[in-house]
C-alpha positions as CSV (number, residue, x, y, z in Angstrom):
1,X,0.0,0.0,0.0
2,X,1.2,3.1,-1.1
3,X,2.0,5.3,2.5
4,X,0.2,8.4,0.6
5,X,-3.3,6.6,0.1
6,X,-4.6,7.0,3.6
7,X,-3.8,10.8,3.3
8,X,-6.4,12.2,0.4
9,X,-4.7,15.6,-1.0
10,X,-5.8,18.7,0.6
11,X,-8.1,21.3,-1.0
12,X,-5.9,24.4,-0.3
13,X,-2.3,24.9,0.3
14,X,-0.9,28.3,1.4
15,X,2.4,30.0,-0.1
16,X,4.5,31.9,1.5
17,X,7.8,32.9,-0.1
18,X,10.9,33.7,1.4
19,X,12.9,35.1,-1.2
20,X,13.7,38.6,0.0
21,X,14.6,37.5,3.2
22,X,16.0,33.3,2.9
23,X,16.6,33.3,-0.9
24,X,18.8,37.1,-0.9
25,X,21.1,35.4,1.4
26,X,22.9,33.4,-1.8
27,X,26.1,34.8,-2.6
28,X,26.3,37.3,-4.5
29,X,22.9,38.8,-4.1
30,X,22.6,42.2,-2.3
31,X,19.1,43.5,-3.1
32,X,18.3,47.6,-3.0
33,X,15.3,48.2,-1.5
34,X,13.6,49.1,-5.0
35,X,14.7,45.3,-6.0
36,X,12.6,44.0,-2.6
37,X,9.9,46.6,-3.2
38,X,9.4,45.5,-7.4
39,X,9.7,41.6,-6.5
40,X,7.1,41.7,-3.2
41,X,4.8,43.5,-6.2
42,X,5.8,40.9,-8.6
43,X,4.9,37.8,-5.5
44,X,1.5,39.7,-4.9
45,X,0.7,40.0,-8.4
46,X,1.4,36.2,-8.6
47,X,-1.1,35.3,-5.8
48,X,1.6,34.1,-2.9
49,X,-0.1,34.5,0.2
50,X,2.5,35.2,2.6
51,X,5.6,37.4,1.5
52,X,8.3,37.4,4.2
53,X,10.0,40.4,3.5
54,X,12.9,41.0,5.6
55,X,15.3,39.6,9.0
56,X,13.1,42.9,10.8
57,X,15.5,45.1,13.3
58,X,18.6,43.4,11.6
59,X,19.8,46.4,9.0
60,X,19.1,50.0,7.9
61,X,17.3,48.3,4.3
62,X,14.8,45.6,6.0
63,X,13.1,48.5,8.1
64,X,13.0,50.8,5.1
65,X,11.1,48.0,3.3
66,X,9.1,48.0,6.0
67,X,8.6,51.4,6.5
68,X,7.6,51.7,2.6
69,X,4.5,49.1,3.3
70,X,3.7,51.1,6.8
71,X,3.3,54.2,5.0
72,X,1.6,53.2,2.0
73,X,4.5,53.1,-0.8
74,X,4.3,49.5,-1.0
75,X,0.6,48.3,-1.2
76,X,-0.3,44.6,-1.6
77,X,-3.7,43.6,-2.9
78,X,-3.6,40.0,-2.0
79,X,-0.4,38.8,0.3
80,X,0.1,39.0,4.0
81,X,3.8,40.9,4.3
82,X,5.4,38.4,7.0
83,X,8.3,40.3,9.5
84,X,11.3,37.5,10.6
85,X,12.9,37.5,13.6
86,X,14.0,35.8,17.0
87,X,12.5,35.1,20.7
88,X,13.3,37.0,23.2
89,X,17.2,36.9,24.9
90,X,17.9,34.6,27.5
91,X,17.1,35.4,31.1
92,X,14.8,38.7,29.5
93,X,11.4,39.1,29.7
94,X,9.5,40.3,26.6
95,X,9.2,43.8,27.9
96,X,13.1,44.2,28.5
97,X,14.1,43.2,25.3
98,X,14.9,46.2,22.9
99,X,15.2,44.0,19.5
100,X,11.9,41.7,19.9
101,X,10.2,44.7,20.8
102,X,11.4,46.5,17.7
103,X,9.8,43.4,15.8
104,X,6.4,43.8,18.1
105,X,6.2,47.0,17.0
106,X,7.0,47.0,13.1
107,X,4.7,47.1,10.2
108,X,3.4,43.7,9.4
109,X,0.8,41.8,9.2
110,X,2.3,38.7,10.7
111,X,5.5,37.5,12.3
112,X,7.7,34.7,12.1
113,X,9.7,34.2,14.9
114,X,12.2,30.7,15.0
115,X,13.2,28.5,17.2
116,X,15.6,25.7,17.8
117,X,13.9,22.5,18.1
118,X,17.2,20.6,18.4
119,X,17.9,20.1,21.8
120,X,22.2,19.9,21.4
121,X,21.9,23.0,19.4
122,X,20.0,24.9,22.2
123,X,22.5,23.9,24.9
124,X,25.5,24.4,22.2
125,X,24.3,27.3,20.0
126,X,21.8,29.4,22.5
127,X,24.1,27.7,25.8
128,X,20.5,27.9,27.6
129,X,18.9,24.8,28.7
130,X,16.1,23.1,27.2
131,X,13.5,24.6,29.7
132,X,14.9,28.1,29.0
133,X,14.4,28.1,25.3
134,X,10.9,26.7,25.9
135,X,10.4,30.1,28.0
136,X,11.6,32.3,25.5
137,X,10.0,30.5,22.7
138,X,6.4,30.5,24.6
139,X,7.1,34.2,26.0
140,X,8.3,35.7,22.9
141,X,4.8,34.5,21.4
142,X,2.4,35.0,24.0
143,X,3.8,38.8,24.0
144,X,3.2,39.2,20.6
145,X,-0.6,37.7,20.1
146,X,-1.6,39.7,23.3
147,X,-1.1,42.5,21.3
148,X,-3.3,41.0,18.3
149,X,-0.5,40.1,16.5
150,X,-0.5,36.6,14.0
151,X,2.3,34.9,14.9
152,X,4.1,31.9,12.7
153,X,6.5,29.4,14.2
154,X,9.4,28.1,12.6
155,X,11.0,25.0,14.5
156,X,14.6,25.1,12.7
157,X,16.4,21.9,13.0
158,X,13.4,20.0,13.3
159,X,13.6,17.2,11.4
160,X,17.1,16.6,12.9
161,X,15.7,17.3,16.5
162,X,13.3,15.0,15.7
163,X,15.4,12.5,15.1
164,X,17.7,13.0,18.2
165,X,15.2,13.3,20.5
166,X,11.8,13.4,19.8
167,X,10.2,13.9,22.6
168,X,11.6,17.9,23.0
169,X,11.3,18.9,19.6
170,X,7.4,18.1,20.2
171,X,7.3,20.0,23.1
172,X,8.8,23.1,21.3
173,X,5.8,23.0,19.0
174,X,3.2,22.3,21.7
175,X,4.8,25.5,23.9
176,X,4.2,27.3,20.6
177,X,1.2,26.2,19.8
178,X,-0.5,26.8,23.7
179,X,1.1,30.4,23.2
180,X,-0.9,30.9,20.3
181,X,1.2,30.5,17.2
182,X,-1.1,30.0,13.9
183,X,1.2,28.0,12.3
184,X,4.0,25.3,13.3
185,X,6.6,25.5,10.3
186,X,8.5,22.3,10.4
187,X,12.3,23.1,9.1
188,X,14.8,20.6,7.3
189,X,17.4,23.7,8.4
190,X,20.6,21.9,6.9
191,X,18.6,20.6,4.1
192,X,19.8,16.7,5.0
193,X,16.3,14.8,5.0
194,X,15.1,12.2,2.2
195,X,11.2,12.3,1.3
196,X,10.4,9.3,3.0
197,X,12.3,10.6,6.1
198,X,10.0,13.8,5.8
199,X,7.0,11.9,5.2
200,X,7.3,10.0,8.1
201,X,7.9,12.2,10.5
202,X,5.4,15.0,9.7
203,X,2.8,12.3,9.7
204,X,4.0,11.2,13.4
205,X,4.0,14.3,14.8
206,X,0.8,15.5,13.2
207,X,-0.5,12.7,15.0
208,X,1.2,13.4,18.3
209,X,0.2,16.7,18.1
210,X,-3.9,15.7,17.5
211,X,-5.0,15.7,21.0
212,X,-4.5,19.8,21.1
213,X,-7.6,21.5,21.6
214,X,-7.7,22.5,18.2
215,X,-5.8,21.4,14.7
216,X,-2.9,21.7,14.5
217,X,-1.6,23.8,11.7
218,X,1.2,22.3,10.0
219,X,4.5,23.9,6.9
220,X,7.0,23.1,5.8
221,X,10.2,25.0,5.3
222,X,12.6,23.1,3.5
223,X,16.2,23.7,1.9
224,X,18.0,21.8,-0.9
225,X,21.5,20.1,0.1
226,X,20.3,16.7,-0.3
227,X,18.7,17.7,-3.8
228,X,15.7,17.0,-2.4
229,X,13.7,20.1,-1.5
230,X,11.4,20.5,-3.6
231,X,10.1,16.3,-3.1
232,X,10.7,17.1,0.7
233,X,7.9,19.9,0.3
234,X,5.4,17.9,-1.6
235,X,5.9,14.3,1.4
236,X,5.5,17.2,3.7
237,X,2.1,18.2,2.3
238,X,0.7,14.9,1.8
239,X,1.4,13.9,5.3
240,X,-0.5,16.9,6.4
241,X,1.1,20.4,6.1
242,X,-0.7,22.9,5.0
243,X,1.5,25.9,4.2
244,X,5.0,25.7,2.3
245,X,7.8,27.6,2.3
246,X,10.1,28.8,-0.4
247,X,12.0,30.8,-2.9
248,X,11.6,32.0,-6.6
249,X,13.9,29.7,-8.1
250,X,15.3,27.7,-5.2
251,X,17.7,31.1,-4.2
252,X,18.9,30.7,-0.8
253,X,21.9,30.1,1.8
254,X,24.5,27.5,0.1
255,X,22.8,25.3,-1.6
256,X,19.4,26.6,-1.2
257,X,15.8,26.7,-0.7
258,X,12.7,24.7,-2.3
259,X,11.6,26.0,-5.6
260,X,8.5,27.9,-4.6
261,X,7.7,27.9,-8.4
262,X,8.0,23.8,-9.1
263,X,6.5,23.2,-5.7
264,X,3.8,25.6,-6.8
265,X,3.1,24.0,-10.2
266,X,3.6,20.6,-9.1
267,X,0.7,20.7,-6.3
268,X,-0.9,22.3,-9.0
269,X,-1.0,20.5,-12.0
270,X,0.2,16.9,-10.3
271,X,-1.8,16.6,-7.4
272,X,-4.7,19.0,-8.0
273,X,-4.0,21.0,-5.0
274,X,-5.3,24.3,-5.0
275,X,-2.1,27.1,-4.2
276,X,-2.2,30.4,-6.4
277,X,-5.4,29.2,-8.6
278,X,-5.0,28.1,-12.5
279,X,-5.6,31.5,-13.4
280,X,-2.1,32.4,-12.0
281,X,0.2,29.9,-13.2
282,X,0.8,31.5,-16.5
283,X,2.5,34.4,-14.7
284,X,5.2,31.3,-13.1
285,X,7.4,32.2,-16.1
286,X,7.4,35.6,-16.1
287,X,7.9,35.7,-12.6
288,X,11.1,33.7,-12.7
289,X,12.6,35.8,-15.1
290,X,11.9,38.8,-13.4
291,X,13.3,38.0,-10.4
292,X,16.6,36.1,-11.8
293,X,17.4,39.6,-13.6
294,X,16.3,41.8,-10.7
295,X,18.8,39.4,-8.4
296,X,21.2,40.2,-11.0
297,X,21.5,36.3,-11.2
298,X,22.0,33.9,-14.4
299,X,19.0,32.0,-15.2
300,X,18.6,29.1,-15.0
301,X,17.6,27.7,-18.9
302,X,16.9,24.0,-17.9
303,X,15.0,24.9,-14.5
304,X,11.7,22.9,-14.5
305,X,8.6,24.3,-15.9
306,X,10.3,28.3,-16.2
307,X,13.1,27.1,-17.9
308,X,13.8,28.6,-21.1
309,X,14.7,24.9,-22.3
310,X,12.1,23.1,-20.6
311,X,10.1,22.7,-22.9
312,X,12.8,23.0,-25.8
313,X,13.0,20.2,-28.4
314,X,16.4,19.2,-30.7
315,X,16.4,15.4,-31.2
316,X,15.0,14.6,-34.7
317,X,12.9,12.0,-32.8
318,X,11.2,14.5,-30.5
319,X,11.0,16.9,-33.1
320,X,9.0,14.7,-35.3
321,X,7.3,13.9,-32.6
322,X,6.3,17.2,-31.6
323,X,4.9,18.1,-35.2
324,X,2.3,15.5,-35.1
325,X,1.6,15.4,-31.7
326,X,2.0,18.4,-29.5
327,X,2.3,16.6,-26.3
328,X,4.2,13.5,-27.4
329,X,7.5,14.7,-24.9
330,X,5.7,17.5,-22.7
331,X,4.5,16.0,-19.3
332,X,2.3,19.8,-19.2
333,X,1.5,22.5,-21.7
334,X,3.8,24.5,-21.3
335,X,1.7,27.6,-22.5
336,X,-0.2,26.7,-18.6
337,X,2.7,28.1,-17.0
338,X,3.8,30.9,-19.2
339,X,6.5,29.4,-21.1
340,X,6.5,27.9,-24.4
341,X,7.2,25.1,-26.1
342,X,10.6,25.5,-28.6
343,X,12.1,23.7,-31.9
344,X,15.4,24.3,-32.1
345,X,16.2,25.7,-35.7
346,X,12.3,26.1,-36.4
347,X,11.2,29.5,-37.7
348,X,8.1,28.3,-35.7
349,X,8.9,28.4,-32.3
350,X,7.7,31.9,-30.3
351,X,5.7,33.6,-32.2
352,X,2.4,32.9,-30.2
353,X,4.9,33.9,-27.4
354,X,5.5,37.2,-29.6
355,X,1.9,38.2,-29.7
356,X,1.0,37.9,-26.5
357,X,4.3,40.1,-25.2
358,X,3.5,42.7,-28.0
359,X,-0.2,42.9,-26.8
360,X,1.2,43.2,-23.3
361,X,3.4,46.6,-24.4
362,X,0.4,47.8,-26.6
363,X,1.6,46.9,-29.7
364,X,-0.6,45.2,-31.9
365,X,0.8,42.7,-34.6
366,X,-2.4,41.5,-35.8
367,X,-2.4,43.0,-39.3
368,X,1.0,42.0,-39.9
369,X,1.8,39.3,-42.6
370,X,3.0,36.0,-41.2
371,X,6.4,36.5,-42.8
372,X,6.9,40.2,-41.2
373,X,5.6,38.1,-37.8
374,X,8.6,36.1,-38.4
375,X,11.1,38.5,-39.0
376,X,10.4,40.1,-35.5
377,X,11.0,37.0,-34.1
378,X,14.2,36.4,-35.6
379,X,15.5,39.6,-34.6
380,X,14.9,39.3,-31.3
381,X,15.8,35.5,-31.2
382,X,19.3,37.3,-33.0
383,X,20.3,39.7,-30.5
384,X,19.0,36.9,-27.2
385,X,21.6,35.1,-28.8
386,X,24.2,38.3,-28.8
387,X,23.1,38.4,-25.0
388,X,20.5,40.6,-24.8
389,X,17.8,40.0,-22.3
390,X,13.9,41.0,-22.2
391,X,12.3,39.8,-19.5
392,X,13.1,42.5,-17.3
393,X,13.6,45.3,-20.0
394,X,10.3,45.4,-21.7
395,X,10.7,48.5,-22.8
396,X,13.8,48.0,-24.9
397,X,11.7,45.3,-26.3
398,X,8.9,47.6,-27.5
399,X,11.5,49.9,-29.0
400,X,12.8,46.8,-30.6
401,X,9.5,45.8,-32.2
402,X,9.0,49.5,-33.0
403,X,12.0,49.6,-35.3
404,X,11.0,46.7,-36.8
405,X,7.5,48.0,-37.6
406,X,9.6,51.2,-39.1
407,X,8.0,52.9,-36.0
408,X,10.4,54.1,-33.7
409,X,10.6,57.3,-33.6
410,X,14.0,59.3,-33.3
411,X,13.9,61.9,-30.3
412,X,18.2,62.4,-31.5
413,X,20.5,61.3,-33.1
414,X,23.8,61.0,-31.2
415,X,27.2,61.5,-33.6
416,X,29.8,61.2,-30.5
417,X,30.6,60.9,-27.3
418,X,33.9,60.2,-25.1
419,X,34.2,59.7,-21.7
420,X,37.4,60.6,-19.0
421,X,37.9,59.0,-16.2
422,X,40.8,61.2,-14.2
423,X,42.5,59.5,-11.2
424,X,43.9,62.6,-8.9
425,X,46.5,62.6,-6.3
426,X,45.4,61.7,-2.5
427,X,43.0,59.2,-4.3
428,X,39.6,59.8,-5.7
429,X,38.8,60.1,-9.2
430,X,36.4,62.1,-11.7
431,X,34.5,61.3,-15.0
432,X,33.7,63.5,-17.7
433,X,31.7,62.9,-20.9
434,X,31.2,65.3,-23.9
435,X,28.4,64.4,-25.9
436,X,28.0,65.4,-29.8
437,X,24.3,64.9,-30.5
438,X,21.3,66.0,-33.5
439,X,18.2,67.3,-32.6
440,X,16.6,67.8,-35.6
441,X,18.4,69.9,-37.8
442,X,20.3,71.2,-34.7
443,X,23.5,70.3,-33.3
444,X,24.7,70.5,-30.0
445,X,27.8,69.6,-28.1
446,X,27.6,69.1,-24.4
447,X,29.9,68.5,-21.3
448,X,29.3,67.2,-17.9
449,X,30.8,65.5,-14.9
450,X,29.7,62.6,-12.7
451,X,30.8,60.5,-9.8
452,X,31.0,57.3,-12.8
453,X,31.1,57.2,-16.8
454,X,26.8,56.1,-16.9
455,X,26.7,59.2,-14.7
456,X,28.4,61.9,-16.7
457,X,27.1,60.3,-19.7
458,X,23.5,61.2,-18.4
459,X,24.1,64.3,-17.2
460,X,25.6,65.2,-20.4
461,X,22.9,63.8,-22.5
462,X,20.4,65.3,-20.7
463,X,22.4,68.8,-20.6
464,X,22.0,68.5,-24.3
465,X,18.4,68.1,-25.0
466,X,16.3,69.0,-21.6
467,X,16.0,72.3,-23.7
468,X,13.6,70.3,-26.4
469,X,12.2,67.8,-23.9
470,X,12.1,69.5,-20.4
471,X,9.8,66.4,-19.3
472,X,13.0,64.5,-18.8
473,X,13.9,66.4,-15.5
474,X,11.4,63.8,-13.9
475,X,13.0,61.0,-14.9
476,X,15.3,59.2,-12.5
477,X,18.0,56.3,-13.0
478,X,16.6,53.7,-9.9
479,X,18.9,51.3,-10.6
480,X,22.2,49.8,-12.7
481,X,23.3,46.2,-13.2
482,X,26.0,44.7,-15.0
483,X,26.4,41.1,-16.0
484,X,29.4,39.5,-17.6
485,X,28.0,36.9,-19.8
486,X,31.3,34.8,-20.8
487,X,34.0,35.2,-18.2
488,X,35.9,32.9,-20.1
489,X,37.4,36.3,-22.3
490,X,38.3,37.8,-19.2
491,X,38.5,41.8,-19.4
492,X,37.1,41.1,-23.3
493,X,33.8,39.7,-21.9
494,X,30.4,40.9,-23.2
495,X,29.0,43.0,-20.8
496,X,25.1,42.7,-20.2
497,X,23.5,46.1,-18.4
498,X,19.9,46.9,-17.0
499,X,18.7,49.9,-16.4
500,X,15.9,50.6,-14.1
501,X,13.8,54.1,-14.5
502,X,11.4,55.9,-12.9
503,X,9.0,58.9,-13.4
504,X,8.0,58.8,-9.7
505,X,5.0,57.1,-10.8
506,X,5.9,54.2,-13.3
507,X,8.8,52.3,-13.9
508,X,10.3,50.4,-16.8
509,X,13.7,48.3,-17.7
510,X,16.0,48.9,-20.2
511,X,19.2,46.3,-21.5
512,X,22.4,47.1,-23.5
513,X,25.0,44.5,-24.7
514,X,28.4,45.3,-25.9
515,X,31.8,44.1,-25.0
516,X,32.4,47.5,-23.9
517,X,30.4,48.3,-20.7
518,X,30.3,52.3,-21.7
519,X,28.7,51.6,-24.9
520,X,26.0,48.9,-23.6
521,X,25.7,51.7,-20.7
522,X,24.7,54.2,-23.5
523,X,22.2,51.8,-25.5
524,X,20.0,50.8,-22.6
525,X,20.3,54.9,-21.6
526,X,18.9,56.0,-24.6
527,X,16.2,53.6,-24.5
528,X,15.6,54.5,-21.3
529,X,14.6,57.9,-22.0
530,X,13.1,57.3,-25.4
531,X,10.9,55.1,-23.6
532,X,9.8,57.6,-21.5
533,X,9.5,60.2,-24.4
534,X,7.7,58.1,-26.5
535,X,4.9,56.6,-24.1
536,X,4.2,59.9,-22.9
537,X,5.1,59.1,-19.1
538,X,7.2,62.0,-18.6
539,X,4.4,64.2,-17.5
C-alpha cells in the first residue's frame, strides 16, 4: 500500500515565499530596497499568500522595506507581508528586550519568529537549557498575540531534533502552539532529509500533536542540500502540512531553498491542489525571469517548468514527434505556465509567445503578414543570442519591435561621445563625458561631470536636450546592473546592463549589450529615456 493513500490531497495549500529574506542570502545577491519593493509586487501580483519580507531590526534596508508598506508606498492587494525575527534573549522578559520589541512594533501583518527544536543545538548554540528556550520561545509569542499580532513558528532543526530526540522537539511546537502560534513550520534547516524521512515524520508528529484542543496547523520550510527540497515539500504536504515555504527559483543560503515555483506548479497541475489558482500559473514564467534579472542572477535555462529549455525540443525524434503530436514529450503545456514550447532551428517556435508580449506593451501585430511576424522573431531570437535579455527590460523590447515595424521614432540622433575618467592625487577620481548629439536639424555639443562614466554620460545627455524635452527632469535612473555573460574572455567579456527608470509614478527596464560596458551603458540609456518620451510618461 502506497504510504500516501490514507492521506487524500488537501483542497488548499498556502504559499508563503521567502525570497527577500532566505533566498537574498545566496552569494552574490545584495538587493536595493527598490529590487525587494518591485519583486514583493511581482509575488503579490502572482497570488503568494504570505511574503516574508525582511530579517526585521537586523539592518538599515529591512526596516526601510518595512517602512515603505507602513506608509503606503508598497501596497499589496492580495499577500500577508510576514516580519522574521527571533524570541526573546535569554534570562529577558518580553518587555526588557529592545530587538523583539522593535519586531512587536514594526509594520506587518504577521511575524515569524524561529526557534531551535534541536535540543544539542539549544545547549551548544543558545548555551540555555532546554526549559529556558521553551520560555523564550512561549514568552516571545504570547507577548506578541496579546497585542493581536499573527504569529508563525518556525521550528529550525526539526527534522534533525526529531530524530535525536523526539520527545523535545514536540514540546517546542506544543509550547508554541498553547502560546498561540497560527502555524507550526516544520524546518529541514541543513537541508539533509530524504522524502520518505520527511514523510514519516510529519505524519508522526501531526498525529502526536492531534490531541490539542484544536488542529494543529502544520509547513513546511525546506532547503536543498540533499537535492531534495522541492520532493521534501510535496511528502511534507501529503502527510498533512498545510502551508510551504520557499523561494523564486530555489535562491537561498549554500545550496538553497525549495523551488516555490515547481512546488507551486507541481501541487498544481500533479496533485490538483489548489495554491495560487490556474488562473495564476501562467504568470510562473514571467515571474522567474523577473526575479533572476532583478537578483542580478544567471538564469537558469533547464529549471523545470520556467526554464527557457524546458520545454525545448532538438532530437530529430522529438521533433517529429512534436509536429504530429504536441504533447508526445511534454509532461504539461507549457503555454499553462507561461513558457512555451521551442524547436530548435524552427522559424516556428515563439511567435504565439510574440503576440501575446507585444499585446502586453500595446503593440498590436495582428495585421502584420506572417512572414513580417517572423522577421520580428528572428531579430529578437538574434540579439537573445548576442546576450541581450527581455524579460526584465520590456521596454527596450517595445523599442525593438518598434524599429522593426519602421516605427520608432527618433527623439536624437547621437554623432559622439567620449568619456574621462581622471584618477587625482590623494585618491579619488572624476569622469567626464562630452556628448555630440542632432536634434533635428540642430547640433549641439555638451559636457558634464559625474561620480562614474553612466553618470556623466547622463548628465551630459540630458544637458544636451532637456532644452527640447524639459519632461525629462522627472526622470530618475533607480537602478544599474551589469552582467558579464562569458567570463571565459576575461576583461574582453560581453557586458550585459539593466537599467531601471522611474518617473515617480511608473517604472520600466532597459538592456544594453556590448563588449564595452560604456557603450552597452549608453544603449539601454537612450532607451531609457526614449521610452519615456515616447509613451508619454514623462508628465
Amino acid at each position: 500500500m502506497s504510504p500516501h493513500q490514507n492521506t487524500p490531497p488537501l483542497p488548499r495549500v498556502l504559499s508563503y515565499d521567502t525570497t527577500l529574506r532566505d533566498g537574498a542570502q545566496r552569494e552574490g545577491v545584495s538587493l536595493s530596497l527598490e529590487d525587494k519593493l518591485r519583486i514583493a509586487e511581482a509575488l503579490d501580483e502572482l497570488g503568494i499568500d504570505y511574503i516574508e519580507g525582511g530579517f526585521l531590526g537586523s539592518n538599515p534596508k529591512d526596516a526601510a522595506f518595512f517602512g515603505a508598506y507602513a506608509d503606503g508606498q508598497l501596497v499589496l492587494q492580495h499577500a500577508q507581508l510576514v516580519a522574521f525575527g527571533l524570541p526573546v534573549r535569554k534570562d529577558t522578559a518580553p518587555e526588557d528586550d529592545p530587538a523583539f520589541r522593535a519586531l512587536a512594533h514594526g509594520a506587518a501583518d504577521v511575524i515569524t519568529l524561529v526557534g531551535k527544536a534541536l535540543k544539542r543545538q539549544v545547549e551548544q548554540v543558545l548555551q540555555v537549557s532546554g526549559e529556558e528556550n521553551l520560555r523564550m520561545i512561549q514568552e516571545s509569542i504570547r507577548s506578541l498575540t496579546a497585542e493581536r499580532k499573527r504569529v508563525f513558528f518556525d521550528a529550525e532543526h526539526y527534522f534533525d531534533g526529531y530524530r535525536e530526540d523526539a520527545q523535545y522537539a514536540l514540546e517546542v511546537l506544543a509550547s508554541a502552539l498553547e502560546a498561540g502560534a497560527e502555524y507550526l513550520v516544520l524546518a529541514d534547516t541543513n537541508g539533509g532529509m530524504l522524502p520518505h524521512q520527511i514523510a514519516e515524520i510529519t505524519r508522526e508528529t501531526a498525529s502526536a500533536l492531534s490531541a490539542a484542543s484544536r488542529p494543529v496547523p502544520l509547513g513546511i520550510h525546506a532547503h536543498d542540500d540533499s537535492g531534495c527540497a522541492v520532493a521534501n515539500t510535496l511528502e511534507a504536504v501529503l502527510a498533512g502540512a498545510e502551508l510551504v515555504q520557499g523561494t523564486i527559483n530555489g535562491y537561498g543560503e549554500r545550496v538553497g531553498n525549495a523551488n516555490l515555483l515547481t512546488v507551486i506548479a507541481d501541487l498544481e497541475l500533479k496533485l490538483g491542489i489548489h495554491t495560487i489558482g490556474p488562473e495564476k500559473l501562467g504568470l510562473l514564467t514571467p515571474v522567474s525571469r523577473f526575479v533572476a534579472d532583478t537578483m542580478n542572477v544567471a538564469r537558469d535555462d533547464h529549471a523545470p517548468y520556467v526554464g527557457e529549455n524546458a520545454f525545448t525540443h532538438k532530437g530529430g525524434m522529438h521533433v517529429s514527434a512534436e509536429t504530429r503530436m504536441q504533447d508526445a514529450y511534454q509532461h504539461v503545456n507549457p503555454a499553462t505556465v507561461g513558457n512555451f514550447s521551442h524547436i530548435v532551428m524552427s522559424e516556428l517556435a515563439g511567435r504565439a509567445a510574440l503576440e501575446a508580449k507585444a499585446k502586453g506593451l500595446d503593440l498590436d501585430l495582428s495585421t502584420l503578414t506572417q512572414d513580417k511576424r517572423l522577421a520580428i522573431l528572428e531579430s529578437i531570437k538574434q540579439r537573445e543570442a548576442q546576450g541581450y535579455s527581455y524579460e526584465a527590460a520590456d521596454a527596450s523590447l517595445a523599442l525593438l519591435i518598434k524599429a522593426e515595424l519602421d516605427s520608432r521614432p527618433q527623439y536624437f540622433r547621437l554623432e559622439s561621445f567620449r568619456v574621462i575618467t581622471d584618477r587625482r592625487p590623494g585618491g579619488g577620481e572624476a569622469c567626464e563625458a562630452t556628448i555630440k548629439i542632432h536634434v533635428g536639424e540642430e547640433r549641439f555639443i555638451a559636457t558634464a561631470e559625474g561620480n562614474g562614466p553612466v553618470n556623466a554620460l547622463d548628465r551630459a545627455l540630458r544637458a544636451a536636450i532637456t532644452r527640447f524635452y524639459p519632461q525629462i527632469e522627472q526622470l530618475e535612473l533607480l537602478d544599474f546592473k551589469v552582467r558579464v555573460l562569458d567570463g571565459s574572455t576575461g576583461t574582453g567579456a560581453v557586458t550585459r546592463v539593466f537599467i531601471e527608470t522611474s518617473n515617480g509614478s511608473e517604472h520600466w527596464g532597459t538592456v544594453g549589450v556590448n563588449e564595452n560596458i560604456i557603450e552597452a551603458s549608453w544603449d539601454a540609456l537612450v532607451d531609457a529615456i526614449s521610452y519615456g518620451l515616447m509613451k508619454g510618461v514623462c508628465s
